[in-house]
N, C-alpha and C positions, 0 to 999 in steps of 0.2 A: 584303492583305499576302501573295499567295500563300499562305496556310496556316500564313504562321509566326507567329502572335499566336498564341502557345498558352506554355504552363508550362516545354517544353522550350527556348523559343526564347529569348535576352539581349537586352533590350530597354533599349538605351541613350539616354542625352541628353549627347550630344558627347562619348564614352567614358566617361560615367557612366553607373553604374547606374541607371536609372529603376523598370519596373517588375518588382519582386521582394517575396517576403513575402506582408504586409497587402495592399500596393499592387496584387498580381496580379491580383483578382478584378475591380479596374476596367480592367486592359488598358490602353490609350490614350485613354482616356475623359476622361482629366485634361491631354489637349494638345490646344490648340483648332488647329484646323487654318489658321487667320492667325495662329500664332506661324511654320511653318515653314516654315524655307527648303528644306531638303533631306532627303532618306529615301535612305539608304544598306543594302540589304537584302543578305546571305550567306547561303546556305545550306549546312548541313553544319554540323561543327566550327567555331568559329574561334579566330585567334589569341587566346594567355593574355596577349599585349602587354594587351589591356582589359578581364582577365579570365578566369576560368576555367570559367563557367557555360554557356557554349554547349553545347548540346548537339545542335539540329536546324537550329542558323540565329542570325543575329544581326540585329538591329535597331537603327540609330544615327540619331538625328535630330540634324539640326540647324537650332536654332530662328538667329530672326532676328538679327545681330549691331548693336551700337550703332553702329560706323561705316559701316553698309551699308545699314540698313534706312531707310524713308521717313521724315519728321521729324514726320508725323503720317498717321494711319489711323485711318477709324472706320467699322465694317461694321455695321449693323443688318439685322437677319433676323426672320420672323413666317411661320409656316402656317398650315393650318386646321387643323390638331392642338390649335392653340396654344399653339403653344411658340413664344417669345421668344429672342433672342439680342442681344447687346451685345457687342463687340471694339472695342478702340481701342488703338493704341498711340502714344506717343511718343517720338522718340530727337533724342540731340543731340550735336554734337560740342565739347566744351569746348575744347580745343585741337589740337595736332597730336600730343599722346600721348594723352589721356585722351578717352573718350566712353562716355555714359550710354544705355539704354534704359526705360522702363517698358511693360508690357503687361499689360493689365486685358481678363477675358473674363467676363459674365454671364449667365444661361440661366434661364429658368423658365417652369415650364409646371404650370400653378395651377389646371386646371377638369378635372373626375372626366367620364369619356366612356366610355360602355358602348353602341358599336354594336351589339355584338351579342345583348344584354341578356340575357348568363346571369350578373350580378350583380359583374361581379369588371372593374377599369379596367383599358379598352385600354391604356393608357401608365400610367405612374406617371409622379406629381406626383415634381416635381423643384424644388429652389433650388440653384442653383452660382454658386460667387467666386473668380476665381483672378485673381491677384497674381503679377505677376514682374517684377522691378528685377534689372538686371544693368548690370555696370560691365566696360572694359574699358581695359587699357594697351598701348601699343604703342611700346617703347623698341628701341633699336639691341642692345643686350646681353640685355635684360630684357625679358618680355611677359606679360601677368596678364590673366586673368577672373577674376571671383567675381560675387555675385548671392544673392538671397532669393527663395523663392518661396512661396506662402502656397494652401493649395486649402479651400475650405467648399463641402461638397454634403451634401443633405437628400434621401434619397428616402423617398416613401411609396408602398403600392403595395395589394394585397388586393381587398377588397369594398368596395363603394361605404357610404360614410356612414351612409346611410338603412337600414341594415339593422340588427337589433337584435344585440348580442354581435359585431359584423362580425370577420370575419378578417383582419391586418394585416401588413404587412412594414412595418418599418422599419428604416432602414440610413440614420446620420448619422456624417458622415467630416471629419479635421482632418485637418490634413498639414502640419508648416515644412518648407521644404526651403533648405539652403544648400550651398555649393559653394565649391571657391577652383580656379582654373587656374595653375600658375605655371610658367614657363621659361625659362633660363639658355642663352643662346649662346657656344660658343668656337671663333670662327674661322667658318667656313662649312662643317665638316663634321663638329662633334663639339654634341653638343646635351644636357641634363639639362633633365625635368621634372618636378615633383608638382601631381599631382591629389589634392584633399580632398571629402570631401562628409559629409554630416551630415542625417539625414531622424529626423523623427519623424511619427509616422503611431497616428491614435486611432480607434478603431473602435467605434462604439458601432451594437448591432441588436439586434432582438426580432420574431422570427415566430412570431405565434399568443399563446401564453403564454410564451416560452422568451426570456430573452436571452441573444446572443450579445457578448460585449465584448472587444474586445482591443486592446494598448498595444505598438507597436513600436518601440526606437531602434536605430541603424543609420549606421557608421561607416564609410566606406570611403578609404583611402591607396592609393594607389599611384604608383608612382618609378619613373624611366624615363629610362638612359642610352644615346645614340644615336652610334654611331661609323662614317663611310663606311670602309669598305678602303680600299686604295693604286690599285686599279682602278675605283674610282669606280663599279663594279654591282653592287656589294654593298655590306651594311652589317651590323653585328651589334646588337642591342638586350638590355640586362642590364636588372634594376633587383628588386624586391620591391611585392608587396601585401597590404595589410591591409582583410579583410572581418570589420566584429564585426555581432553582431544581438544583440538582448535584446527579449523577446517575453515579454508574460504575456496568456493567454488563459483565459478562466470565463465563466461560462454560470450564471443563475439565472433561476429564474421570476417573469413578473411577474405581477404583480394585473391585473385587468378595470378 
């Protein structure tokens, strides 16, 4: 991504917020690369139209659409790492407004590998599950998204089994994620919309004896009214956003 996966950069999903908070630490690790259509990258500033957080660049994907995407997809993947992979998805069109998506992505990689045998695994063992059901409408006045998305990842990582007392990471991650898109047309040059999204994100870890645990919820509105000039090459954009977090984060030690 040129350099901008990093803390300073707004890492969007179709001008939501994706990864922020809890979510940083996995970067784009929780977007399978067959959900997306397109990566739209800026660098610098960007506009506060989708936010205020940019600060070196901005990141905007956008994943597969229910009336665009294939009616069915299914990739299977395996190395000699062994790691495993599973993607499939399905979409369908109900009629000439309404069309559905689902996209399911699975991963695991379940056998301890110490090539270079100073005691500690090449890779960490992994289990991931992601879920995403998305809905869309396409009216003449009226146009909506919304959508669930659901992420289970398990990692372990440290010293191999077979040692006595071993040293461990562990890092076990939830995630719902919902969203709504909605927009109002007046005419062909005046436009209102809101975007909603709704994430909660659970964090459960423990390196060595220590655990790390924390619980984020995470709110985000934003409105957005669109008006051309009388010259037709320009337009002006108004509207308001709302960013909430609530975040509890403790630390205790565990037993052997």
């Amino acid at each position: 991504m040129l350099g901008l996966d990093g803390i300073y950069t707004q890492i969007q999903f179709e001008n939501l917020p994706l990864v922020r908070g809890l979510a940083a630490s996995n970067g784009l690790d929780f977007v399978p690369g067959t959900w997306v259509e397109s990566i739209q990258i800026k660098k610098g500033a960007g506009s506060v139209v989708n936010g205020y957080e940019s600060i070196a660049g901005q990141i905007n994907l956008e994943l597969l659409k229910p009336d665009e995407a294939d009616k069915f997809f299914l990739n299977l993947y395996a190395n000699e790492m062994a790691r495993f992979e599973f993607n499939t998805q399905f979409a369908k069109k109900l009629n000439k407004k309404w069309s559905t998506a689902l996209l399911v992505h699975a991963a695991n990689q379940g056998i301890e590998m110490d090539h270079n045998d100073d005691g500690f695994l090449d890779m960490p063992l992994k289990n991931t599950l992601l879920v995403f059901n998305r809905w869309k409408y396409f009216g003449k006045k009226f146009r909506a998204q919304f959508g669930v998305r659901g992420v289970y990842s398990d990692v372990k990582s440290g010293q191999k089994s077979e040692y006595e007392n071993p040293y461990k990471v562990n890092i076990l991650t939830n995630q719902f994620y919902a969203f709504a898109k909605t927009g109002f047309l007046f005419g062909s040059e005046n436009s209102f919309g809101v975007v909603t999204k709704y994430k909660y994100h659970d964090h459960k870890s423990s390196y060595g004896l220590t655990n790390y645990d924390a619980d984020q919820h995470n709110v985000y509105i934003n409105t957005v009214y669109s008006d051309e000039l009388k010259n037709e090459k320009s337009s002006i954009k108004t509207g308001f956003s709302l960013n909430y977090d609530s975040c509890l984060l403790y630390t205790s030690p565990s037993p052997r």
